[in-house]
N, C-alpha and C positions, 0 to 999 in steps of 0.2 A: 538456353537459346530458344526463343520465340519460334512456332512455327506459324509460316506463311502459306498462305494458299497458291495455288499455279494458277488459279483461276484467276484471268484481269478484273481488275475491281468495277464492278456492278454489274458483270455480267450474271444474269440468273436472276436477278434483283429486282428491285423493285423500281430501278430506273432506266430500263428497259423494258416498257409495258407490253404486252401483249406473248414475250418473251418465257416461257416456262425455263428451270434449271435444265429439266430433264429433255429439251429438245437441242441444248448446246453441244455439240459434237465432242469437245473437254470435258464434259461434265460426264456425258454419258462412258465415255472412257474410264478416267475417274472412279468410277463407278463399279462399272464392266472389273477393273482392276484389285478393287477393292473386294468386288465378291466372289472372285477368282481366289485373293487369300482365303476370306471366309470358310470357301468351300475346301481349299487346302488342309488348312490349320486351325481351322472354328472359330468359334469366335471368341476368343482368349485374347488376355493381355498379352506383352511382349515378354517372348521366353517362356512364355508356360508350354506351349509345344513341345520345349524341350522334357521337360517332364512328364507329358504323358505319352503313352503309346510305347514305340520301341526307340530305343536310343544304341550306337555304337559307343563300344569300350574303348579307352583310352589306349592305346598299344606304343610300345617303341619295339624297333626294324633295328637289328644291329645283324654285323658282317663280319666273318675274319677269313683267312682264305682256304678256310674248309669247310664253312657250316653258316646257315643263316639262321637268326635267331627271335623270335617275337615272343614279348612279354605283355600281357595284357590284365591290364586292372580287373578284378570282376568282385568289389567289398559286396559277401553280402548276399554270395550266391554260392550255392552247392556245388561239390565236383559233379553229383549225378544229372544237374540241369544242364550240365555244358557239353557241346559237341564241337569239336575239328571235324572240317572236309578239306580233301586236297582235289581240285577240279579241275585237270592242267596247270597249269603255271598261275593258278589264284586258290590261296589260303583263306577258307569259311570258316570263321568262329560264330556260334547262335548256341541260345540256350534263353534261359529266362529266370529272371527275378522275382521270388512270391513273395507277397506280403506275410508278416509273423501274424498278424490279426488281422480281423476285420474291421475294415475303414467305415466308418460312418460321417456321413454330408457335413453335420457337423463339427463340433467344441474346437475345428482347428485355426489357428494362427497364421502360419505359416507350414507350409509342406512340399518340400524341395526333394524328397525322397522317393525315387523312381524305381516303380515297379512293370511288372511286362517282360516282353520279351524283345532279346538284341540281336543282330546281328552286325558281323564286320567283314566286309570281302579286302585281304589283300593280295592285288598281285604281285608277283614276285620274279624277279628278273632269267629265273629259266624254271625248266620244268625241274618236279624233283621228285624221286623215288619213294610214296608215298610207305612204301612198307619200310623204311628208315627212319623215318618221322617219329620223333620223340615228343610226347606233351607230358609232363605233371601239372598238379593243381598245389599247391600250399598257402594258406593263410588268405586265400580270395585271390590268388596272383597265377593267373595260366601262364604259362614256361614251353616255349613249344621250341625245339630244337631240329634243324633238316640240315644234313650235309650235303652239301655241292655236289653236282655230277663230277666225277674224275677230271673233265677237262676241262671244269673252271676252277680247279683245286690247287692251279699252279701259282708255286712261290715265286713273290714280288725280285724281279730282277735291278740290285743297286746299281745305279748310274753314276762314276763317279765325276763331281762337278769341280773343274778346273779354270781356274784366274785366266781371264781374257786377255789378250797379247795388248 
């Protein structure tokens, strides 16, 4: 897919004399917008952000009706780099990825492999008794277990469903 400019055609051009780019009210937007990412995300191609600096871990949120339960990717990092926090009702995962060697500017190809440090805030639908709070680490994979307050720990009441008159 082509991409088009938002700018109407010859506006900033050369067939509007007198006209600079930089006094068109579009343009300077434009602009203003552009070096707003800049100053965001540098000046990189699209998606290399994602690779440097800090990045969150992939996590899945599972439930049963005693315990909540979050498992979160981390290939690649230490148990002793990683830290849980329980901060009221939002779960802090942070710790950080070192590189096995030193990077140098060049010989690379491509390099998709991110180092730094992450963090992840999840909150979580009540408070939870942080000295019950189980985590292990195994094989790059944080496991973090929290049981419900006693009175959201009640079993699912069946309703039975009966054929319409």
């Amino acid at each position: 897919m082509a991409m088009r400019s938002i700018v109407p055609f010859g506006w900033g051009g050369s067939t509007l004399p007198g006209r600079m780019a930089n006094d068109d009210p579009f343009i300077r937007l434009w602009n203003d917008v552009d070096q707003l990412f800049r100053n965001v995300i540098g000046d990189v191609g699209p998606g290399e952000w994602l690779r440097t600096g800090s990045f969150g871990p992939p996590v899945e949120v599972s439930e049963t009706s005693t315990e909540l339960k979050v498992v979160a990717e981390l290939p690649g990092v230490d148990e002793k780099d990683v830290s849980v926090e329980l901060q009221g009702d939002t779960l802090v995962i942070r710790g950080e990825k070192k590189a096995e060697e030193e990077r140098k500017e060049g010989g690379y190809h491509l390099a998709e492999r991110r180092y730094g440090s992450f963090s992840r805030a999840l909150r979580l639908p009540c408070e939870i008794d942080a000295d019950k709070v189980r985590a292990t680490f195994k094989n790059g994979v944080l496991t973090i277990t929290m049981p419900k307050p006693a009175e959201l720990q009640r079993q699912p009441k069946r309703i039975e469903v009966k054929a319409a008159a």
